[in-house]
N, C-alpha and C positions, 0 to 999 in steps of 0.2 A: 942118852936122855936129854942132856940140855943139847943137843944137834935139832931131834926130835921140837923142844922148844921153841927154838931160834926161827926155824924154821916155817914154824904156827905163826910165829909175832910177824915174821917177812908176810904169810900171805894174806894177814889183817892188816898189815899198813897197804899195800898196795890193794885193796878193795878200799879201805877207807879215800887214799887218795883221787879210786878213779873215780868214785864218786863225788868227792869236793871238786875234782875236774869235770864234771859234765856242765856240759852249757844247754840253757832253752833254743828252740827253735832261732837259726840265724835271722837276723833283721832284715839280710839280703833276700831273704826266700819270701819275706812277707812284702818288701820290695818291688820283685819281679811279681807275684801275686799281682800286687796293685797294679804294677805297669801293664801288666796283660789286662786289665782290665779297662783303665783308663784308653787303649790302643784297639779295646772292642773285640778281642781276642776271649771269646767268654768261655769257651769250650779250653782254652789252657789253662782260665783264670782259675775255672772251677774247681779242676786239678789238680795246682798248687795248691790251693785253699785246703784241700781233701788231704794230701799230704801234711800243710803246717796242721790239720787237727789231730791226725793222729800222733802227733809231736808233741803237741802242746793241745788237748782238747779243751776249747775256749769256746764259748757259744758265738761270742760274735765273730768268728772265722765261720762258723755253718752260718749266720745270718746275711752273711759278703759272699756265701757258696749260693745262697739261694738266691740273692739279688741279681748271681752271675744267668743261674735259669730262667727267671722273669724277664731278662735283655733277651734271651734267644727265644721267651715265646714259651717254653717248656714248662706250661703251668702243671704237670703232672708231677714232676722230676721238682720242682721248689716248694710244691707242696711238701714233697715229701720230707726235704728237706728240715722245714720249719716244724712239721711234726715230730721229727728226730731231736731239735734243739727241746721241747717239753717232754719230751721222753728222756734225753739224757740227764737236760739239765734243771731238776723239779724246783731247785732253790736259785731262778731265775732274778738276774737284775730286775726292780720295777718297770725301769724304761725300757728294757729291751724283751721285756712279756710284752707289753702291751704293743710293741712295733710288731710280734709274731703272732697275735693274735688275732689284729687288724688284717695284717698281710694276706695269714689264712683265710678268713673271711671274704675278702678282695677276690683272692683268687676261688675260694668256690662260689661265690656270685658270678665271678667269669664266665667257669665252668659249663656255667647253668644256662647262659645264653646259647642263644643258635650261630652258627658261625656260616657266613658267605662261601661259596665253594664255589666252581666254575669248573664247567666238564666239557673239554672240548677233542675232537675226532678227527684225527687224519685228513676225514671226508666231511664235510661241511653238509648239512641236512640229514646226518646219521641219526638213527632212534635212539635214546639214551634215557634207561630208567635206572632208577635210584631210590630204592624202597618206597615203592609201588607207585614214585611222582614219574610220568614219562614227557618227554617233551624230545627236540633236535637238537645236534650241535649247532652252536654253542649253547650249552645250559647251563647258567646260575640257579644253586638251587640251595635253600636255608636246611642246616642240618644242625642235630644236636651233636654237639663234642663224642669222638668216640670214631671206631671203626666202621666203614659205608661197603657197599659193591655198590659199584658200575656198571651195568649191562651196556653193552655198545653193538647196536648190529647194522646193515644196509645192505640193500640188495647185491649178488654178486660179489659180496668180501665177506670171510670167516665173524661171526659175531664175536667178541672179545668181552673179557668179563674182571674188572678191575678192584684191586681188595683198597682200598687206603683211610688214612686216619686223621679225619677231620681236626682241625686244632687250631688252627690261624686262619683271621680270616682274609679274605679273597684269596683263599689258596685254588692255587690252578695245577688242574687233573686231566694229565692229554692220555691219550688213547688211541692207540694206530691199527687202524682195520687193515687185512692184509687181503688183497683179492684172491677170491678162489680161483685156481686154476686144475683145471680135470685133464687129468691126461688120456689122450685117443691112441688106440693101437689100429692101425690101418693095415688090414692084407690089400692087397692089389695083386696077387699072385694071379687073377683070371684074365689081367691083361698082355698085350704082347709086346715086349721091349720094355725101356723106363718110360714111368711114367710121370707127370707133372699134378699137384695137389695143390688145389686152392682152399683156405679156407674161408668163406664171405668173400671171396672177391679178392684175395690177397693169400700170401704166400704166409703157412701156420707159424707160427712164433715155437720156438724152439725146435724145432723140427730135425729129426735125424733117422740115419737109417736104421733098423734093426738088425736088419739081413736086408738080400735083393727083392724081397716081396713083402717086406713089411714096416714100416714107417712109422716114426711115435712123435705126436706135435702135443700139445696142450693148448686148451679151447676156453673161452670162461663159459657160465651156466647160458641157458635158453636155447632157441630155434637157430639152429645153427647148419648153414649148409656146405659140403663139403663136394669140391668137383673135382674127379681124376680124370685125364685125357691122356694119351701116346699119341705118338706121331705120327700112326696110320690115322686119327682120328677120330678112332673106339673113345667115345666120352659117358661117364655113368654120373650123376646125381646125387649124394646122400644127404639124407635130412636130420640132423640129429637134432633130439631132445635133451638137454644136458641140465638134472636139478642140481641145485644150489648141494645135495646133498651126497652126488655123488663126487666118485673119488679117482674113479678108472673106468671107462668104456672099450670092449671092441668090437670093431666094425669091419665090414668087408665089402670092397669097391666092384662090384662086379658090370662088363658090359652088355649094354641090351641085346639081344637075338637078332639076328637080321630081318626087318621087314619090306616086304616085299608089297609094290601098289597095285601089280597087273590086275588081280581077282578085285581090286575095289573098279576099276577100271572097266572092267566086264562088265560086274551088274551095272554100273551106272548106264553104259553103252546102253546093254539089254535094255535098262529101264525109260532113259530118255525115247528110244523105239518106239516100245511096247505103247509109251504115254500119248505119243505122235499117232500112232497107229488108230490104237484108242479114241481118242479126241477127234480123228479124222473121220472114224466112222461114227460117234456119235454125234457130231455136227452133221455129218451129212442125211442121215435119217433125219435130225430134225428139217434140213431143205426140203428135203423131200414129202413130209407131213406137211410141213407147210403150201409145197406147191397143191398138194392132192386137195389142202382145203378151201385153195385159191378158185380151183375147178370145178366141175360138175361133179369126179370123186371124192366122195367124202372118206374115203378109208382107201389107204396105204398099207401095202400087204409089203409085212418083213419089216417094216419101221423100228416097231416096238423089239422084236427083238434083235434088230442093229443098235439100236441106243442099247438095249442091254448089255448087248455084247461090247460095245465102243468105250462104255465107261467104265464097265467091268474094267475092260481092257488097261485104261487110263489111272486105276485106281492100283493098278497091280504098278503100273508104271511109276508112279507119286512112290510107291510102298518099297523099288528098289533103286529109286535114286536115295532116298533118305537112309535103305543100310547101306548105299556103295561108301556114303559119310562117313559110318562108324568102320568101315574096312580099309580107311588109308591108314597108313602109318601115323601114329602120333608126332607128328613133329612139322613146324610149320611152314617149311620151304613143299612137302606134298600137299598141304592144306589150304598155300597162298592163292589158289583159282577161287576158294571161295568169297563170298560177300562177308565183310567187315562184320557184322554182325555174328555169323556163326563162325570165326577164326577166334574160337577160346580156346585153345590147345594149352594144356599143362607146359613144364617145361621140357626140353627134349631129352628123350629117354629116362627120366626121371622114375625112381626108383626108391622102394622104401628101405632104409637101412637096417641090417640085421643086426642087434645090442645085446652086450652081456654086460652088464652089471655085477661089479663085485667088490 
């Protein structure tokens, strides 16, 4: 029994003592507080401060917590703050109500103004709207406090759509448009040997091979023309139409059929003749009208129908020089005897390209 006692009394001194031994929050932690704050360090100050209250809950430790927010700008976060010291602490110092009162005040009048923003784009003349204001990069543009989107789009780059949260002002909001790029599948399997792939006039940007008959480059959007050649000289044309929205094309290089200019060569032959023939006999029946009315005869027997038949003739002739034109080859070293004027020839062997989309 008195063990039992003894024992009671032991562990009522040591709770009595550890509690005449506890000490308040160290002077050094309110110390480095201040230092961190005086050093602009406001993001540690706040911290400590957060710490010394739960140590010691003191209002003016949260009113040095809050003053640490209003240095970084974070009038949300010191609001909150200063509302915490009138919720905790109801039986507030005079002086130090009235510094939280104002404070609060201060800062939602802040609030309430519009804040300067600046929304600039990778690409310089990009379209940029922002609750329903549109304008270019670079744009300033007045917003209220609180979370925005950014739309950002331009021709030929992915449009981009930006979330952020207004709060300071002249805050600056960049945004990087990334160019589209479509990827092209090329057969060329209908040519014979390797062959060589332009695109525009230049060798495709990323370009590799798939296999021996199929090749994969990437293109950006619009009219884009694509030219394959081998070494015998087989050269084909494709045109491609590339929107902003697609993602993957294939196409297929195929070379043109052999043309052949003997048969435009013919009729022309035949027709320049025919024309010659023609013209010859209708100018000469006209001589010969003529001579008859020169004379004592006044009528020329067979006239009328040699001019019939001459111009007949002559018209048949006009009607096959003009198809032996549309019978040469398209392409302009068969076409260079003509006159400047009618050498409009497309490009050579040009062809429309076959697309799948998907």
């Amino acid at each position: 029994m008195r063990t039992n006692v003894f024992f009671c009394v032991i562990v009522v001194l040591l709770s009595i003592s550890n509690a005449a031994f506890a000490k308040p929050p160290s002077k050094d932690m309110y110390e480095r507080a201040k230092g961190l704050y005086d050093s602009k360090r406001y993001i540690e100050a706040a911290a400590a401060l957060g710490e010394l209250y739960q140590a010691d809950p003191d209002p003016w430790l949260l009113q040095k917590q809050a003053l640490c927010y209003e240095s970084m700008e974070q009038w949300d976060a010191a609001l909150q703050v200063y509302n915490k010291v009138i919720q905790n602490h109801p039986n507030l110092d005079e002086k130090l109500r009235i510094f939280v009162v104002q404070a609060k005040a201060r800062i939602e009048n802040l609030l309430e103004r519009p804040v300067s923003v600046s929304i600039v784009a990778s690409l310089p003349g990009a379209s940029v709207e922002v609750d329903g204001e549109v304008g270019v990069s670079p744009l300033v543009v007045e917003l209220k406090r609180g979370v925005h989107v950014a739309k950002v789009s331009a021709p030929g780059h992915r449009a981009a759509q930006v979330e952020f949260d207004a709060q300071t002002q002249g805050q600056l909001i960049t945004v990087t448009l990334a160019p589209i790029q479509i990827e092209v599948v090329l057969n060329h399997g209908a040519f014979d040997g390797d062959v060589a792939v332009t695109l525009d006039g230049q060798t495709p940007p990323g370009i590799v091979a798939q296999s021996d008959r199929v090749l994969r480059f990437v293109a950006s959007p619009g009219t884009r023309r694509v030219v394959c050649e081998n070494k015998a000289g087989q050269r084909a044309e494709l045109v491609l139409m590339l929107a902003d929205s697609d993602t993957s094309i294939q196409a297929r290089c195929v070379p043109p059929k052999q043309a052949y200019s003997w048969p435009a060569w013919v009729v022309l032959g035949s027709g320049v003749a025919t024309l010659a023939v023609g013209t010859g006999l209708g100018v000469d029946a006209i001589v010969k009208q003529e001579d008859a009315d020169s004379s004592s005869r006044k009528h020329c027997e067979g006239c009328t129908t040699q001019q019939i038949v001459g111009w007949t003739l002559a018209g048949v002739g006009v009607a096959a020089v003009v198809t032996s034109i549309f019978l040469f080859p398209d392409d302009q070293e068969s076409l260079a005897w003509l006159p400047v004027p009618l050498l409009q020839p497309t490009q050579p062997y040009s062809t429309w390209v076959w697309t799948h989309r998907f």
